[in-house]
C-alpha positions, 0 to 999 in steps of 0.5 A, spaced: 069 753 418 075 748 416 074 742 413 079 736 417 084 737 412 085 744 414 089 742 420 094 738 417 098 732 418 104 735 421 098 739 426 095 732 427 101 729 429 103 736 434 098 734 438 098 726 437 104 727 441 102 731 446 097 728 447 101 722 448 106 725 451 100 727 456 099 720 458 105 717 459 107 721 464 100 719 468 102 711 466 109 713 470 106 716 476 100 710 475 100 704 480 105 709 485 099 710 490 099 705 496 095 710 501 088 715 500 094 721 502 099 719 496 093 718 491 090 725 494 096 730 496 102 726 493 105 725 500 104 732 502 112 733 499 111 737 493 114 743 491 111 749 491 113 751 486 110 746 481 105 747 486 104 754 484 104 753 476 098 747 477 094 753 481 094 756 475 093 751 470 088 748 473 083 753 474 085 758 469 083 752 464 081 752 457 075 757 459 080 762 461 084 761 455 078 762 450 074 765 454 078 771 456 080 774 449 073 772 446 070 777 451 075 782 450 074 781 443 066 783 444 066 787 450 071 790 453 077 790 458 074 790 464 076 783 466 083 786 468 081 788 475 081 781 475 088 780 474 089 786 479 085 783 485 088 775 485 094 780 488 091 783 493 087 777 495 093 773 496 095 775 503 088 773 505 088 767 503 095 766 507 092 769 513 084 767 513 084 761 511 090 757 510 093 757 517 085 753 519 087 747 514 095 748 516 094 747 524 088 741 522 092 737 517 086 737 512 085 733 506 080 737 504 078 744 506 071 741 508 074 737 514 074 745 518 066 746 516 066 739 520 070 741 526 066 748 526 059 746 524 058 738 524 058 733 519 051 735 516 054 741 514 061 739 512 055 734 507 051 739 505 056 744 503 061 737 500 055 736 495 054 744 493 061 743 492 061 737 486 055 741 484 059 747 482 065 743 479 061 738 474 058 745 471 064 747 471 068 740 469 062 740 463 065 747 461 072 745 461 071 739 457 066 743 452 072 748 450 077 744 447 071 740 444 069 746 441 075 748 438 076 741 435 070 743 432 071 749 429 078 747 426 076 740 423 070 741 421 068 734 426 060 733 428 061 737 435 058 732 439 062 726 437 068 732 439 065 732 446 064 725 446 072 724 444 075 728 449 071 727 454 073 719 453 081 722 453 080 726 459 076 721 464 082 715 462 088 719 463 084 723 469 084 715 472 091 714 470 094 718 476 093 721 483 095 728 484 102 726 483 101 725 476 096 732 476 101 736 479 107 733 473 102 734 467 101 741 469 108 743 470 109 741 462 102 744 461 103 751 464 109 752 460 105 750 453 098 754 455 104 761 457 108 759 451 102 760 446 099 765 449 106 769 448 106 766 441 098 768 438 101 776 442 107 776 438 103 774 431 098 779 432 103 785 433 106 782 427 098 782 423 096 787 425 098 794 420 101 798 426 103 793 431 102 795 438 100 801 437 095 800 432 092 794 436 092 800 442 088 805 437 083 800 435 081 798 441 081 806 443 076 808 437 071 802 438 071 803 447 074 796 447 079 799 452 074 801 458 076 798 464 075 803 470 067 804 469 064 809 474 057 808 472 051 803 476 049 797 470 047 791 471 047 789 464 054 790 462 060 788 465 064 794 468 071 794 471 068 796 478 063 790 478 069 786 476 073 788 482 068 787 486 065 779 484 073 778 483 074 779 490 070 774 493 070 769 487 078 769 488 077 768 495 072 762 493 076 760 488 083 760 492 081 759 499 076 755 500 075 750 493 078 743 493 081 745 486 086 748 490 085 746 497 088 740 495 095 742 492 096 747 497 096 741 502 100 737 498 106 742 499 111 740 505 110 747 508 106 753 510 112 757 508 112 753 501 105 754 501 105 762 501 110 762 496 105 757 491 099 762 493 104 769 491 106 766 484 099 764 483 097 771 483 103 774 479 101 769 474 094 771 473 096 778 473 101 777 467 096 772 463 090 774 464 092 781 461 096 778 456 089 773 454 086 781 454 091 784 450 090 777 445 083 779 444 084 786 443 089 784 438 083 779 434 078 785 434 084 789 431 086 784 425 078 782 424 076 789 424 083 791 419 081 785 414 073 784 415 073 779 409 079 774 414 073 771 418 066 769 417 060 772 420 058 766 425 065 766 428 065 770 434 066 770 442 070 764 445 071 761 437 075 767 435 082 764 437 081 759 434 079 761 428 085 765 428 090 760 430 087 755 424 087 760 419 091 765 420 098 762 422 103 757 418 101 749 420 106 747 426 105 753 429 098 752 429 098 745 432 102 747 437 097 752 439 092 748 439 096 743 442 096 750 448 088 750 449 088 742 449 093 743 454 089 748 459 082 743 458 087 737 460 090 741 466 083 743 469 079 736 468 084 732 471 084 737 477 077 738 478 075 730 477 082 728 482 079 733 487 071 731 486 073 724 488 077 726 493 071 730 498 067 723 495 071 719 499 073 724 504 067 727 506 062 722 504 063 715 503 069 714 509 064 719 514 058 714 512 061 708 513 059 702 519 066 698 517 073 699 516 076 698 509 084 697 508 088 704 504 088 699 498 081 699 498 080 706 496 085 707 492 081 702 488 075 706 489 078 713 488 079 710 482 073 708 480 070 715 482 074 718 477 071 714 471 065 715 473 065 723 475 069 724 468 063 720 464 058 725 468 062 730 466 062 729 459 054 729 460 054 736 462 058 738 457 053 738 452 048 742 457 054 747 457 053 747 448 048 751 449 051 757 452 053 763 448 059 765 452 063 760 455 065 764 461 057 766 462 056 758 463 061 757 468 058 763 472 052 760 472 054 755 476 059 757 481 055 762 482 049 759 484 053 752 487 059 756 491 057 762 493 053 760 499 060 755 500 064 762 501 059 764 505 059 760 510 067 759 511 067 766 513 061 766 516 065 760 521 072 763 520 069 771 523 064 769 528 062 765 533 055 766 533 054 763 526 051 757 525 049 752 520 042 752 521 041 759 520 046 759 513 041 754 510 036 759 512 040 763 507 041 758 502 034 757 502 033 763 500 039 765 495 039 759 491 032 761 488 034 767 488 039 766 484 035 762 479 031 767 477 036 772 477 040 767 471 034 766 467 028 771 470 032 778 468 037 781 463 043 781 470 049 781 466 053 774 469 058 778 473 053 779 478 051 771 479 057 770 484 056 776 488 048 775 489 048 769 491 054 770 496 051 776 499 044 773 501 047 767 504 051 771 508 048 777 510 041 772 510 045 766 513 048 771 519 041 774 520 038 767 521 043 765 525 042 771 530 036 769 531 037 761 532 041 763 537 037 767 541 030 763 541 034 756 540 039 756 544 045 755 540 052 755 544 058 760 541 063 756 536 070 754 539 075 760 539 080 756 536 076 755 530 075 762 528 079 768 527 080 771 534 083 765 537 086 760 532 093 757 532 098 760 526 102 753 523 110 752 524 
């Protein structure tokens, strides 16, 4: 590990100036919000395309920029059916959901649970919701953490500590406006870095692309496509299969995205942000793929360049500290703080909005003037940032930090997923029965995560399964010996109103 000295003043003033750059845009979109809807979806009169770059930024975050070349780095390739689903999920999201929240004119994506299965199901699944993203808020936050960790020598925890204060004050500065515009700059820095650590490596490592290719080849990094049934390893197959549905979580039914989606102007705008979305995680999840076989290669070319107790998701930023000239690398740097600042300001904005959205206004006795929540908004904000910062030392404890955001998205949105389709497809399902199944998949999955050896790719699609298929059952037989009533075909696939 670097002492602090090995980053450098011209580092530290490269990401200083990010950094700062960072929080001036959020102190010029501060004080603009008049309105609930111009704190949480920009006046609904964003571009798409800005739109389509925050969707990316926002969750593909420092977990992804860390995460994915550290799992290449130890295992394989197999996340590359990642980058070739998000394509092949895109027109579902156009079709299936978003004609839903179009015709509704939503804020947030649990306002259709409302009209579909009543308001104890649009609480339940509101609260499942801020339980699966402060797991994932605590992951986001502890990546750049860790990383400034690993570069300057720092105790971790006052690094966690540090960024989680940075983050939550900037988080509070701007509505969605602000988020929007930051991610712009940050999408650039994260795709840009990314490109600058591939050219590097190609560079380093005696061969090129060639010899980075032939290396992974000898020691089976290149495995993608892998026929054989294992629950202990990651496979392409398996891959495909959790993608699938958590892109479609992910996508179609978080409030991460849901937001952005609805702040664009118009359902044309809002198909092309969801196809460029894709096409960028295409690109960028196999060029990180390719960054971490490029790793592999260098380190197994020059075994005495790292120290044993760097691996994983501590692999890039080894390399970018030790291995590129100063200025890049803080530039670099720079990139992975801009991929954790694009993901916790997103998560904590979206959080506060389905607290006063979903929550707070639903349970109130007493009108309170636009103003009043802005305030509020802004409250919350602070506050879910501090909690977050608190999860954050949790998610320290996880080897991987991929494996510690499948842990909780797995257990939290899985049954979220579940129900939405369960609205959208049928008539006949209702909450009662869903609970059932959530009764029954989040034990489940518990023991599954910590009672086996069950590799994590199956936490997403466990869960989801047994809420589905359990929450369809159940909800059979509530309606045969309860007498429910059959949902309005409006609100499911087979009647609903397409948006102008």
């Amino acid at each position: 590990m670097a002492d602090s000295s090995g980053f450098g003043t011209l580092n530290y003033a490269i990401l200083f100036a990010y950094l700062a750059a960072m929080v001036g845009i959020g102190c010029l979109c501060a004080g603009k919000q008049k309105t609930t809807e111009d704190y949480f979806l920009a006046g609904r009169n964003m571009p798409w395309l800005v739109v389509g770059m925050s969707m990316f930024a926002s969750l593909s975050s420092a977990i992804s920029y860390l995460g994915i070349p550290g799992t290449a780095y130890k295992e394989n390739i197999s996340l590359l059916m990642m980058a070739v689903i998000s394509p092949i999920v895109a027109p579902f999201l156009i079709i299936v959901f978003y004609p839903f929240y179009r015709t509704l004119h939503v804020t947030t994506s649990y306002e259709y649970i409302l009209r579909r299965f009543g308001q104890p199901a649009r609480f339940t699944v509101s609260v499942l919701f801020l339980l699966a993203r402060l797991g994932w808020l605590g992951a986001v936050l502890y990546a750049p953490a860790m990383t400034l960790s690993v570069v300057t020598g720092i105790n971790l925890t006052v690094a966690i500590l540090a960024m989680g204060v940075l983050a939550t004050i900037y988080t509070v500065l701007g509505g969605l406006s602000a988020v929007l515009w930051t991610d712009l700059v940050q999408f650039v820095i994260l795709v840009a870095g990314a490109v600058w650590v591939a050219i590097s490596l190609c560079a380093n490592v005696p061969g090129g692309v060639s010899g980075i290719l032939e290396i992974a080849r000898q020691t089976d990094h290149l495995q993608v496509i892998d026929w054989r049934f294992s629950l202990v390893e990651m496979t392409g197959i398996a891959v495909g299969v959790s993608y699938f549905f958590q892109l479609m979580q992910d996508y179609g039914t978080d409030q991460v995205t849901v937001q952005r989606l609805m702040a664009v102007k118009t359902f044309r705008g809002m198909a092309k942000a969801v196809i460029f979305n894709s096409l960028a995680d295409l690109v960028m999840v196999s060029l990180l793929l390719f960054v971490g076989l490029g790793l592999f290669a260098y380190y197994h070319s020059f075994p005495d360049a790292i120290v044993d107790k760097i691996s994983g998701d501590r692999v890039l930023p080894y390399y970018i500290i030790h291995s590129l000239p100063a200025g890049v690398s803080g530039l670099l740097i720079t990139a992975i703080f801009a991929a954790a600042m694009s993901s916790m300001d997103s998560g904590i904005n979206s959080m506060t909005t389905v607290v006063v959205t979903d929550l707070v206004k639903p349970l109130r006795t007493r009108q309170y003037t636009e103003q009043h929540d802005v305030r509020l908004a802004r409250l919350l904000t602070l506050l879910l940032g501090s909690l977050a910062t608190g999860v954050a030392f949790y998610v320290s404890g996880f080897e991987q930090i991929i494996k510690a955001s499948s842990a909780f998205l797995g257990l939290f949105a899985g049954p979220i997923l579940a129900l939405f389709l369960l609205g959208i497809l049928t008539r006949r399902a209702n909450f009662r029965g869903w609970l059932a199944g959530v009764l029954v998949a989040i034990p489940a999955t518990i023991w599954l995560q910590y009672g086996t050896n069950v590799h994590f790719i199956y936490y997403f699609p466990f869960c989801f399964a047994i809420s589905g298929c359990v929450g369809y059952a159940a909800s059979v037989v509530v309606d045969v010996f309860g007498g429910s009533s059959m949902a309005d075909r409006k609100l499911t696939i087979w009647g609903r109103e397409w948006p102008s």
